[in-house]
C-alpha angles and dihedrals in degrees: 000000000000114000105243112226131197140182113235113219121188121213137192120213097189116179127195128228089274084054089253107145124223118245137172131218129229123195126216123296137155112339096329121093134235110282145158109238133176112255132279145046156224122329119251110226115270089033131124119222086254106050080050092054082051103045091044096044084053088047106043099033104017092251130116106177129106109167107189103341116196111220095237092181155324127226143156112239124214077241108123118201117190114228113186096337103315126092110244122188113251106228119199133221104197115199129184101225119181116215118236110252121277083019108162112196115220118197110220100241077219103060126076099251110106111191140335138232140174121239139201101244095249091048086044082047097055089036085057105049097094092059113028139052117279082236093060091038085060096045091051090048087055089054 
């Protein structure tokens, strides 16, 4: 029997006060299509999903903090990455993170996320559905 392999990617839903949450935009590159995402990555190797939440939170908004995050999912995604060669399912760990008070995001110019906006659950849900499970979507409508 083959090993099955996957890419782990971590991911932030982060909300406002108003119960927008927070999502960045990436532009086109490659094969994939412009979308709006939450925000994080793939895990580096050695890392801990949390250590990853941190470091990609750093990265995409300019803020590293996590306080106590809550897992929210996992889930594999019909997302294939190829790794040497071979496409490997990208599988996600959701968590829920709350920004410390008086917390300004502050987008790299040198990642590839271009900007960031805050949506209403039902318009973050419908920007997501390319990219995460129905069942999520839904979750996230019922925020």
């Amino acid at each position: 029997m083959a090993e099955q392999l996957f890419q782990i990617g971590i991911k932030g839903l982060i909300r406002d006060k108003e119960g927008r949450i927070l999502m960045v935009y990436i532009p086109q590159w490659g094969r994939n299509a412009a979308h709006w995402d939450l925000p994080g990555g793939r895990m580096d190797p050695g890392e801990t999903f949390l250590e990853t939440l941190q470091r990609e939170l750093h990265e995409e908004i300019g803020i590293g903090y996590v306080g106590d995050p809550r897992q929210l999912t996992a889930m594999l995604t019909n997302i294939m990455i190829p790794v040497d060669g071979v496409p490997t399912p990208l599988a996600f760990v959701i968590y829920e993170v709350s920004l410390p008070t008086g917390a300004r995001i502050t987008l790299d110019p040198d990642s590839a996320e271009e900007s960031y906006d805050w949506f209403a659950p039902k318009q973050a849900a419908d920007n997501m559905a390319h990219k995460f499970s129905p069942e999520f979507c839904d979750f996230v409508r019922s925020l």
